[in-house]
N, C-alpha and C positions, 0 to 999 in steps of 0.2 A: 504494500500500500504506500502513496506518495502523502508526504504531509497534507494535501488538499483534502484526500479521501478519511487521512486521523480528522482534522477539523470536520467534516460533516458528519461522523461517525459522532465526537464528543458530541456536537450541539444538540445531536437526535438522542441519544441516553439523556444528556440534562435536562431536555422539554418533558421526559417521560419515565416518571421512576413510581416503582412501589418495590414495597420489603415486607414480607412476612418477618416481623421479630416477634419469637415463638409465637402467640396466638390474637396477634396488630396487626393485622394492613397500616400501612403508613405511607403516606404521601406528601411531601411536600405543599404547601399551600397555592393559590393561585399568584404571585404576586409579579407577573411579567416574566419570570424565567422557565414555566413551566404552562404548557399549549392544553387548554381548557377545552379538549378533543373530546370527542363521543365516548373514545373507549372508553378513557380515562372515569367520564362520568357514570358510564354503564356500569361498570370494574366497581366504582365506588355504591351503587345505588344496590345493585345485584349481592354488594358485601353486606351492608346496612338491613336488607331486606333478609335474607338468612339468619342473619341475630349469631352467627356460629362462633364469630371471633368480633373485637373492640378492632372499629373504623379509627384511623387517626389524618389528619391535614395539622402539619406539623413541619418547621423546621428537622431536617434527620443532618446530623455534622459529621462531616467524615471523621472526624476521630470514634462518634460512637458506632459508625460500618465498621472501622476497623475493628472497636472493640469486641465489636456480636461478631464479625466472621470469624476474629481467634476464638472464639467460644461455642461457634456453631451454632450461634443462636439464631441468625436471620439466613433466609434465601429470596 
């Protein structure tokens, strides 16, 4: 891959993240850096509506990714 292909690669994962940390969806909140798309809202409505696990919109900081992937707590 050529630097151009990294840069569209990054900005497509940073518009669009969720994390199972153990039994969270979590997602970033809408605040311009993250694309307010169907899925997204489906993905969130679809979780909400199940009641199976706690919805979150939420800052997530990569220290605490780092911290839950050493621990194998999020996927």
């Amino acid at each position: 891959m050529n630097s151009q292909c990294h840069g569209k690669l990054k900005n497509y994962v940073m518009h669009f993240m969720l994390f199972f940390i153990e039994k969270e969806l979590v997602t970033p909140p809408l605040n311009g850096l993250i694309l307010p798309g169907i899925t997204r809202a489906s993905i969130l409505e679809l979780a909400r509506e199940w009641n199976e696990f706690r919805t979150s919109e939420r800052d997530v900081p990569m220290a605490e990714i780092v911290h839950l992937l050493r621990e194998n707590r999020v996927s």
